[in-house]
C-alpha positions in Angstrom: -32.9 -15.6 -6.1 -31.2 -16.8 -2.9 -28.2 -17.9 -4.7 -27.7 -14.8 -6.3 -28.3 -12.5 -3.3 -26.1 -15.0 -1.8 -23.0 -15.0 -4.1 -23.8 -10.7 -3.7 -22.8 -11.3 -0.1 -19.8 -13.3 -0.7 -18.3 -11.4 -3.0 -19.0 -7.4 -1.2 -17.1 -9.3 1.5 -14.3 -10.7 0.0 -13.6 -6.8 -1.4 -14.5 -5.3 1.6 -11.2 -6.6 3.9 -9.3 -4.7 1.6 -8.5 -0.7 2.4 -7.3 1.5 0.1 -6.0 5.6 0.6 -6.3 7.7 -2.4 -3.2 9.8 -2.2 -0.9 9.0 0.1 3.0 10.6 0.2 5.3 8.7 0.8 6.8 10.3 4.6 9.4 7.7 5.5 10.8 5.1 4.6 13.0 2.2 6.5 14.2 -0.8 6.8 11.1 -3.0 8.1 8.6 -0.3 7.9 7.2 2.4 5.6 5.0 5.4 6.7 3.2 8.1 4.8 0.3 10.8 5.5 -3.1 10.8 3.7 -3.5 14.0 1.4 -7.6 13.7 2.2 -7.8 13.4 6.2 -4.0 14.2 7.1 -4.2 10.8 8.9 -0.4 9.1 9.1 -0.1 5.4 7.9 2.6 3.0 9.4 2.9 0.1 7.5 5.3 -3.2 8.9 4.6 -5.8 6.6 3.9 -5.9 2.6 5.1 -4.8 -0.2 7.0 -2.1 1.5 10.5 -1.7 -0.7 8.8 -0.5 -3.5 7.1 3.1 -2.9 9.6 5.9 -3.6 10.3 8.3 -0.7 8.1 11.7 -1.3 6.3 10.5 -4.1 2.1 9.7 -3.9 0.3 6.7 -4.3 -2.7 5.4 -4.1 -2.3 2.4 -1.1 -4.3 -0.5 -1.3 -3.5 -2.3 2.5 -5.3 -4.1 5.1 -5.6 -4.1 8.9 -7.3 -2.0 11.6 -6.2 1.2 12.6 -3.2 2.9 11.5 -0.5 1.2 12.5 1.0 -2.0 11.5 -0.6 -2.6 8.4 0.0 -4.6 5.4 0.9 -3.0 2.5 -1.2 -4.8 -0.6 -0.2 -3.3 -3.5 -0.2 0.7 -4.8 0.1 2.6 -8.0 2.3 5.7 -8.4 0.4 8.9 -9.3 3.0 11.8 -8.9 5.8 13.1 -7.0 
């Protein structure tokens, strides 16, 4: 029973460092640096480091990034959803 409530620990905390944004459009986009604005909370997103060439300028994703705050983050990965 320890091992198991154990290995529930572990892995709820391995998932939980990562951060994800529903629907997020895609607000600009540079060299170095990516931003967009949450559809939900209206919140703005600056991301520095990732996978950051990829999302299309005014189209939505859903973001899957880590880091504190709003600024800086990294970019993990992020699936298109619509323009």
């Amino acid at each position: 029973m320890k091992k198991l409530v154990l290995t529930m620990f572990l892995v709820f905390g391995v998932l939980g460092f990562s951060r994800f944004i529903e629907e997020c459009r895609i607000t600009s986009k540079g060299r170095g640096y990516l931003n967009c604005v949450s559809l939900q909370s209206g919140k703005n997103f600056n991301f520095t480091r990732g996978y950051i060439s990829g999302p299309a300028y005014g189209s939505v994703y859903r973001i899957y990034f880590q880091g504190n705050g709003y600024r800086r983050l990294y970019l993990e990965g992020y699936e298109y959803l619509y323009n």
